[in-house]
GUMAR-38400 format. One record per residue (C-alpha): x, y, z; residue in one letter. Coordinates in Angstrom, 2 decimals, padded with zeros to 5 digits, m for minus. Layout:
BEGIN
[[X, Y, Z], "a"]
...
END
This chain:
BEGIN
[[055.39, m045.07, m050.74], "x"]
[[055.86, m048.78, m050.75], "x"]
[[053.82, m050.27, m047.77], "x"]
[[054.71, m053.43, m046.73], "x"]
[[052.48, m056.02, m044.65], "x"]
[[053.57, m058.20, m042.20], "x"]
[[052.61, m060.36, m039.04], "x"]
[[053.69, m058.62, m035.71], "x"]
[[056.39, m059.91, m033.49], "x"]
[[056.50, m059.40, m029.44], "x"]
[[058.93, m056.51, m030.65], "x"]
[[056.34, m054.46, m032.12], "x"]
[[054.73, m053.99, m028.40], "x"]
[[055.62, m049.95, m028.04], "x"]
[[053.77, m049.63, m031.62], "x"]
[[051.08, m051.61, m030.61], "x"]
[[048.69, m049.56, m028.28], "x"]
[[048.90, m045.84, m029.90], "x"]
[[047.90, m047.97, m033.28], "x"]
[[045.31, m049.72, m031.72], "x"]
[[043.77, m046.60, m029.44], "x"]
[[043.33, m045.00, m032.86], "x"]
[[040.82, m047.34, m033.93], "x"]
[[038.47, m046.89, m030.28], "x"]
[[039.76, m044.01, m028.86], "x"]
[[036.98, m043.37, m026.75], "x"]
[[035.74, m046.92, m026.29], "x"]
[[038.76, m048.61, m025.18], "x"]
[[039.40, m046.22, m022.51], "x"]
[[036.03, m046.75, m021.45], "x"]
[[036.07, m049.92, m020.95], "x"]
[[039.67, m050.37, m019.99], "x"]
[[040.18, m047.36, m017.78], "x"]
[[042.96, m045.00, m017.15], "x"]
[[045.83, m047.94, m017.49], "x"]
[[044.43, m048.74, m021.29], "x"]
[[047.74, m048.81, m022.80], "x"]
[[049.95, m050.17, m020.69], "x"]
[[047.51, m053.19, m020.23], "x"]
[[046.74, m053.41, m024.20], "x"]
[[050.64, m053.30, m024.47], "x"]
[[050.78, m056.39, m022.11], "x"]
[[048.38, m058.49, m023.49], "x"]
[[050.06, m057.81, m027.01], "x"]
[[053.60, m059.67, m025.46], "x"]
[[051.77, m062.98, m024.60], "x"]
[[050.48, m065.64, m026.83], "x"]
[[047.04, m067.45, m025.98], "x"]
[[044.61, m064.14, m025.92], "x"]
[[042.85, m062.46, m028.30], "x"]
[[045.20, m059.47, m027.88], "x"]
[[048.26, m061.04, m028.65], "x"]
[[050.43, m060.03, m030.94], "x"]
[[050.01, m063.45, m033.13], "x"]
[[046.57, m061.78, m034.32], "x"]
[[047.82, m058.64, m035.19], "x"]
[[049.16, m057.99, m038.56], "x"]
[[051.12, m054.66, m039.53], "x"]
[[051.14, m052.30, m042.77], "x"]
[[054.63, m050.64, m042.37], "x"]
[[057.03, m048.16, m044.67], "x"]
[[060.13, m047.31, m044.41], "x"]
[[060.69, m048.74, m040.98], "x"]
[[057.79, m046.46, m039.84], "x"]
[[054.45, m048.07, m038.33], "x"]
[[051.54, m047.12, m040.67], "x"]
[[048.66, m049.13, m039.47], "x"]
[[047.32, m052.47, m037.90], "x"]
[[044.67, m055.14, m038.04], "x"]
[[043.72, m057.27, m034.75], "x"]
[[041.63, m060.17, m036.05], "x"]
[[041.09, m063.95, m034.93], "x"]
[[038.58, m066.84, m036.09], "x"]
[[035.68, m068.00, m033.97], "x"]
[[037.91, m071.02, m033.01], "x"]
[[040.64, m069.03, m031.86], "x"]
[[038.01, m066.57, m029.84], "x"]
[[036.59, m069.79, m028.07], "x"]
[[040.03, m071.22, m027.13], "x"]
[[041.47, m067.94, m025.87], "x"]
[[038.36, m065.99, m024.18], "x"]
[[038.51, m067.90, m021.00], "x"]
[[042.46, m066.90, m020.88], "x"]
[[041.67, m063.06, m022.31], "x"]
[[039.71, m062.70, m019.04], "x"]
[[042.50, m064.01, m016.73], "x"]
[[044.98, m061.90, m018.00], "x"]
[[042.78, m058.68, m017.90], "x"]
[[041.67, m059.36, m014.31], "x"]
[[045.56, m059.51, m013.78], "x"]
[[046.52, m056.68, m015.21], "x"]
[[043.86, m054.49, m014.20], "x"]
[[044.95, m055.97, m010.54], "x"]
[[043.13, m053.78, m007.65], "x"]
[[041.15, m051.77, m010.44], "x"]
[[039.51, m055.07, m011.68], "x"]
[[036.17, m054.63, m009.85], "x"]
[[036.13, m051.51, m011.14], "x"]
[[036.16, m052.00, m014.54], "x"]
[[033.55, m055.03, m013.85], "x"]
[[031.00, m053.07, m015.26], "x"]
[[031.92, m051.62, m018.24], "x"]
[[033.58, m054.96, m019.36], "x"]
[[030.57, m056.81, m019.16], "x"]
[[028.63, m054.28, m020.64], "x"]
[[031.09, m054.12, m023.47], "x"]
[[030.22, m057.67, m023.85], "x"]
[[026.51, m056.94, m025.30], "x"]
[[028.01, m054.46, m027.82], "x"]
[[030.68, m055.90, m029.14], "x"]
[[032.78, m059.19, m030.08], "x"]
[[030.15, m061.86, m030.44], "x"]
[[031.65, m064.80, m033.06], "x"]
[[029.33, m067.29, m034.81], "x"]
[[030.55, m070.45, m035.67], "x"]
[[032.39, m070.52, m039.49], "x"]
[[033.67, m066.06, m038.75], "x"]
[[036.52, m064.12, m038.98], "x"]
[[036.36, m061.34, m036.75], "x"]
[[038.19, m058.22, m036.98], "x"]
[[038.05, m056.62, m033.58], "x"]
[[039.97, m053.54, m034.86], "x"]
[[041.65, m052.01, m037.80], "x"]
[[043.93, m048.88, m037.35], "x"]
[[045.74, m046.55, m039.80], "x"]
[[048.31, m043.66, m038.72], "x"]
[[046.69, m040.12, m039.24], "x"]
[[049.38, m039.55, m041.89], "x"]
[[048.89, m042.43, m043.85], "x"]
[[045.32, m042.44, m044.04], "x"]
[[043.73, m041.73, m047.55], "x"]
[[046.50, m043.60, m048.94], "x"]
[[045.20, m046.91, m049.53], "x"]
[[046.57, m048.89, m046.61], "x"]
[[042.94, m049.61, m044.69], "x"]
[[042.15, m051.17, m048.07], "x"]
[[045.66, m053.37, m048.52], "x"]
[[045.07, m054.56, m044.85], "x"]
[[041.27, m055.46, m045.74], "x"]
[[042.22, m057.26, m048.33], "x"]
[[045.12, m059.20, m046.86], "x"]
[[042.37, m060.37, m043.67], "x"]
[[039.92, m061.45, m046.03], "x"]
[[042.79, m063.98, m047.76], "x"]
[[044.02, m065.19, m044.02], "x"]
[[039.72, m065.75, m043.36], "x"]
[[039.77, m067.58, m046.36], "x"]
[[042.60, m069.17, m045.95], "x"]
[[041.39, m070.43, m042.27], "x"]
[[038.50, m071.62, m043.62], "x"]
[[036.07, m068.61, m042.51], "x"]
[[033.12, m068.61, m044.43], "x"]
[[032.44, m064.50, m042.97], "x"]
[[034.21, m061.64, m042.15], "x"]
[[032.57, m059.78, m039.07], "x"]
[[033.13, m056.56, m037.89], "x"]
[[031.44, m054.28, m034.89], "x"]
[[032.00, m050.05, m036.12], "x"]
[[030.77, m047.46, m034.02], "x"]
[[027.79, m045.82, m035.55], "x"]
[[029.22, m042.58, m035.48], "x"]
[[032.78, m043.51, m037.73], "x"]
[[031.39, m042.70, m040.73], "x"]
[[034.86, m043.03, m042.46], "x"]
[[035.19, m046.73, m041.67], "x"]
[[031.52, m047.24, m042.49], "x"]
[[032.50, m045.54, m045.67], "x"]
[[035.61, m048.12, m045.83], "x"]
[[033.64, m051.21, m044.92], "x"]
[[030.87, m050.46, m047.50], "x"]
[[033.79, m050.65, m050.23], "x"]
[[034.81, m053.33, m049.58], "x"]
[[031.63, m055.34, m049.64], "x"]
[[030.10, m055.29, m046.33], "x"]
[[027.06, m054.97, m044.98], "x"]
[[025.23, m053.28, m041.90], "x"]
[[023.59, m056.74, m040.14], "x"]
[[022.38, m055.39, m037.42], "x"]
[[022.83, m052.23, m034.71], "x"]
[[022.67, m052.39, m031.09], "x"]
[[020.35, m049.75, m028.74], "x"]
[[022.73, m047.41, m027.19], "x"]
[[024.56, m048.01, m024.38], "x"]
[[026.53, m046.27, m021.32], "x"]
[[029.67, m047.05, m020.51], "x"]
[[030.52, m044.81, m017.31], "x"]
[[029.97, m041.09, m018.73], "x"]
[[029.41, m042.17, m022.15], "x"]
[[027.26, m044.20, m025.11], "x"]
[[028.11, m046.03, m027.51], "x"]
[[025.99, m047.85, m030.31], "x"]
[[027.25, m050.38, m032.95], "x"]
[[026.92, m051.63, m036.19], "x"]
[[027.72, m055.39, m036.54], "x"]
[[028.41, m055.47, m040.46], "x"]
[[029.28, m058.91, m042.70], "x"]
[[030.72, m060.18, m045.71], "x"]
[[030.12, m063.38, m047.05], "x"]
[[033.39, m064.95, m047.98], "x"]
[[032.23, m066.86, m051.49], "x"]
END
């Protein structure tokens, strides 16, 4: 199988949220609600938020999908975070207030960029690609575009459960930095690892 990487397009929308829901199954829902994909598939169409499709990059064969990274530098995620939360309120219309909470409690667990990283808010591979090397050809490819921007870090937030990723992560050279005390979203807890490379 020859897997080919590539930026995404606003074409790629209708691949976008399955891919993505792979990564956070149960944490994007729970923070997004019952609309999750249609409003991830949304925010993927329009440039200037830290969903769009202009930070997503694709690992595809043979026309087929295989997996995705979403990841943006800290000057991108202070230019578009003020924007991220206008379009959310907008999509989530009516539900907004709803989802109030669990967005801002999100906030404390995840997606926190220092000055000088690279942050990769999610990285997804197809259940029939996986143990095929593609998590490690689109790791590799986001630490050359960090580099390339100038990033002196690569940053990630993994659920402490995912032991796969963990697994992954640890490959490839990062390390656990710190872990956050459990927290509910709605019915549910989640904890996080914040793990970092150095980018020499």
């Amino acid at each position: 199988m020859t897997v080919r990487l590539r930026p995404a397009t606003p074409e790629d929308a209708d691949g976008f949220a399955p891919l993505l829901l792979l990564s956070a199954e149960e944490f994007l829902p729970a923070v997004f609600g019952p609309s999750t994909a249609p409003l991830l598939t949304r925010l993927f169409r329009e440039a200037g938020n830290l969903f769009s499709f202009r930070h997503v990059r694709f690992a595809e064969a043979g026309g087929r999908l295989l997996g995705l990274t979403l990841a943006y530098s800290a000057d991108e995620e202070r230019r578009e975070r003020l924007r991220t939360g206008w379009l959310l309120m907008l999509g989530l219309g009516g539900g907004f207030l709803a989802r109030l909470g669990p967005l801002l409690s999100a906030q404390g667990l995840v997606a926190a960029v220092r000055p000088g990283e690279h942050y990769l808010s999610n990285i997804a591979v197809s259940p029939a690609a996986r143990g095929q090397g593609v998590g490690s050809l689109l790791l590799a490819a986001l630490e050359q575009e960090a580099r390339a921007a100038g990033s002196r870090a690569l940053v990630l937030d993994v659920e402490t459960a995912n032991h796969g990723a963990i697994r992954l992560y640890r490959r490839h050279g990062f390390v656990v930095e710190r872990t956050t005390a459990p927290r509910r979203l709605g019915p549910q807890s989640f904890r996080f690892h914040r793990m970092r490379k150095e980018l020499r």
